[in-house]
N, C-alpha and C positions, 0 to 999 in steps of 0.2 A: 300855280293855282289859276284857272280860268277865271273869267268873269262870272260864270254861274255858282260856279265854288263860293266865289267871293259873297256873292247876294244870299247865297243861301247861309252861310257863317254871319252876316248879319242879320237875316231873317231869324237865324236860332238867339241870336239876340235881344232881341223885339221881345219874343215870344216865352224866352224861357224865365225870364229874372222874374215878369207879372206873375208866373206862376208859381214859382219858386216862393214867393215873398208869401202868397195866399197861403202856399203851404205850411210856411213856417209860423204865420198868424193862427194858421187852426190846428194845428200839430205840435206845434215847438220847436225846438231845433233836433229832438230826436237820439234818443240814447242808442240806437243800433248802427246799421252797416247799410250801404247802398250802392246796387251793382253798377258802375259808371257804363256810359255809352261804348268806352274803350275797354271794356271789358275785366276789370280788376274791382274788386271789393275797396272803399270808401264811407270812413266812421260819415254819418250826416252829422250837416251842419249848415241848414238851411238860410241862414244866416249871411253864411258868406259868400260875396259873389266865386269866389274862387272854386270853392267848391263844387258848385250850381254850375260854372262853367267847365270844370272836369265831369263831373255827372252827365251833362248834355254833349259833350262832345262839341264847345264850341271852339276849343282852339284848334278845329282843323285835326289832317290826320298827316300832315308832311312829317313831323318829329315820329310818332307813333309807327306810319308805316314804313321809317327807317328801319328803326330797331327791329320790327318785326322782319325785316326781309334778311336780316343780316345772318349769313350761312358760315361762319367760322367763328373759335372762339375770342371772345373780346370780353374787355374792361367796361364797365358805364359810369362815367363820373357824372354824376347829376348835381351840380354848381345852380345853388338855388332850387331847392328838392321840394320844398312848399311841403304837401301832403303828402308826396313821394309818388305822383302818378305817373312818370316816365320811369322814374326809377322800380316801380310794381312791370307796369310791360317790358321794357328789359330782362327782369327778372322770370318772367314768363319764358324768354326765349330760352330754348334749350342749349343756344350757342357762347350764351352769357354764363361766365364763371361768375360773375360778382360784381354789385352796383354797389358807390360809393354813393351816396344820396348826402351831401352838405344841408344844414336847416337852421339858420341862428337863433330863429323865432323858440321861446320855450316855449308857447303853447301851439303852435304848428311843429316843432318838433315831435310834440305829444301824440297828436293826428299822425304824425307820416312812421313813429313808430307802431300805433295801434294799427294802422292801415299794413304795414309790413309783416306783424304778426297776425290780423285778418287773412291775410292771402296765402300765410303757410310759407313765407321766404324769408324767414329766420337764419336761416345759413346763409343765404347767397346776399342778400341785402344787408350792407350795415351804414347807420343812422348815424352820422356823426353832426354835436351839435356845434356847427363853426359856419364862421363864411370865409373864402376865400377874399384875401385882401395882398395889398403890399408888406403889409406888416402883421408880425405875430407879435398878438398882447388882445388886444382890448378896443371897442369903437361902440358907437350911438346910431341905434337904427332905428326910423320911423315905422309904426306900424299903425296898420287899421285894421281891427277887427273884422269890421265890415264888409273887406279887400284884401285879403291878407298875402295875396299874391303882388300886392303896390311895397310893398317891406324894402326900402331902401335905407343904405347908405350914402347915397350923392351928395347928403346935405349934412354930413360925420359934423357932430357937436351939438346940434341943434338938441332939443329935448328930444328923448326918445331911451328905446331900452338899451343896456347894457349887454352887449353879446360879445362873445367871442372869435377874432377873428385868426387866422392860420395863414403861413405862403407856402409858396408851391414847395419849399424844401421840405417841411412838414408833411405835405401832400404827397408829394413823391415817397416820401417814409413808408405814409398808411395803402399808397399804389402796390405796394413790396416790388413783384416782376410782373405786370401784365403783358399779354400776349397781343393783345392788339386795344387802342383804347378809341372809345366814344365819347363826346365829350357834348354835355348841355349847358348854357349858360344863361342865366333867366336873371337878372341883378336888379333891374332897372333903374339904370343911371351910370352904375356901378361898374360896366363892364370894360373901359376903356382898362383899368386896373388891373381887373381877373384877366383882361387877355393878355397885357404886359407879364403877370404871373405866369401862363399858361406855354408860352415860348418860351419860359428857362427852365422848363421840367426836364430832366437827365431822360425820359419818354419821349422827345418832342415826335422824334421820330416815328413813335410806335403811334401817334393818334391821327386816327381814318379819316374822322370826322369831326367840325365842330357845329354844332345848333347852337343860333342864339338869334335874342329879339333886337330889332332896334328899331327906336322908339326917338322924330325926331325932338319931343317935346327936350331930352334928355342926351340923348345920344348924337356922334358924328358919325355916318353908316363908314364914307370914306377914312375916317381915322383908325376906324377899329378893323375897315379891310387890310389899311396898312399894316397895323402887328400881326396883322396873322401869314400877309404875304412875306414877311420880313420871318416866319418863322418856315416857308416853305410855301403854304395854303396858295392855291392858285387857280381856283374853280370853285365858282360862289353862286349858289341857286337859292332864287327868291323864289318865299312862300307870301303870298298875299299882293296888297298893293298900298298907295297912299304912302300916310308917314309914320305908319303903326306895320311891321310886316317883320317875319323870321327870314334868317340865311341860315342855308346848309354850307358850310365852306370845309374842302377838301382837297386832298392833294392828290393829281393826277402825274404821271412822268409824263415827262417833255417825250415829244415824236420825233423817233430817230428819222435824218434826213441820208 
């Protein structure tokens, strides 16, 4: 991401939540659909920043114009599916057999099913309500309404909802055979875990790509390069700058000498 890139994803910033908010004060939050800037269909929900930031297109087009560029068939695991808006453009692509979209939230689950059956990707999308974790059973996730893309597990115990969490051998179950997989991880906080999970998948092999955020309020960027170099990944491009910014990490072959 250049520096202009960057100014202008803050400037959509600035500019969108003021608006957003007015709308939601003279409107409501809005019983219909709403075409996002990324192009897929989204229940409104003026309310929430998350939304408002998928709607506007402010997280950028690094993850979105991955997917779309991608010319063979693949897998989309979306680990942290919120509303399911990577998991809708995925979906979209003709090269994609089928997105697994993970969501713990029950009422953002609600959202990224209606949003799944808004766009007509009933077959190729399936909605599973779980978060990927170390352990299959049960954990305490914070949520905010208001933010409903902040939904962490970092701080397991504390007050918060009751969700269901699954591991990668369960994961691996609902994968069946993918052909090639893509891999997005949104946790916040969360991710040092999911990526420990994501290196013992009987797949490791088969995954192209991993997207994910880190965030240093919460995250070590260096720790979680490590599990992923340690499961092969060996070429890591940043989106963004500062202490808030996505990587793409992939695995290239080593150059015959």
């Amino acid at each position: 991401m250049t520096s202009v890139d960057f100014l202008i994803k803050q400037l959509k910033k600035a500019v969108v939540l003021p608006y957003a908010k007015l709308r939601a004060k003279l409107s409501g939050e809005g019983t219909g659909f709403s075409r996002s800037s990324y192009g897929v269909l989204l229940k409104t929900n003026w309310r929430d920043r998350t939304f408002i930031y998928c709607r506007f297109a402010v997280y950028g087009h690094g993850l979105s114009g991955h997917l779309k560029s991608i010319k063979q068939p693949f897998v989309f695991l979306d680990i942290g599916a919120n509303q399911g808006l990577y998991s809708l453009i995925a979906g979209q692509n003709p090269h994609c057999t089928r997105a697994i979209a993970l969501e713990p939230v029950p009422d953002t689950f609600a959202r990224l099913r209606q949003n799944v059956d808004a766009n007509g990707l009933q077959d190729k999308v399936q909605a599973v309500e779980a978060a990927l974790s170390n352990q299959h059973g049960t954990a305490r996730i914070v949520f905010d309404a208001a933010h409903s893309g902040l939904a962490s597990l970092r701080d397991d115990g504390a007050d918060g909802l009751e969700i269901k969490t699954i591991d990668m051998e369960a994961l691996d179950n609902l994968l069946g055979d993918p052909p090639m997989l893509v891999i997005k991880v949104d946790v916040e906080g969360h991710e040092a875990a999911v990526m420990a999970e994501l290196v013992k998948s009987r797949f490791l092999s088969r995954i192209q790509s991993v997207f994910y955020e880190v965030d240093a309020k919460w995250s070590d960027a260096d720790s979680l390069r490590a599990i992923l170099e340690s499961g092969g990944f060996n070429d890591f491009t940043t989106f963004g700058r500062g202490k808030h910014y996505d990587v793409l990490a992939t695995c290239k072959p080593a150059l015959v000498r």
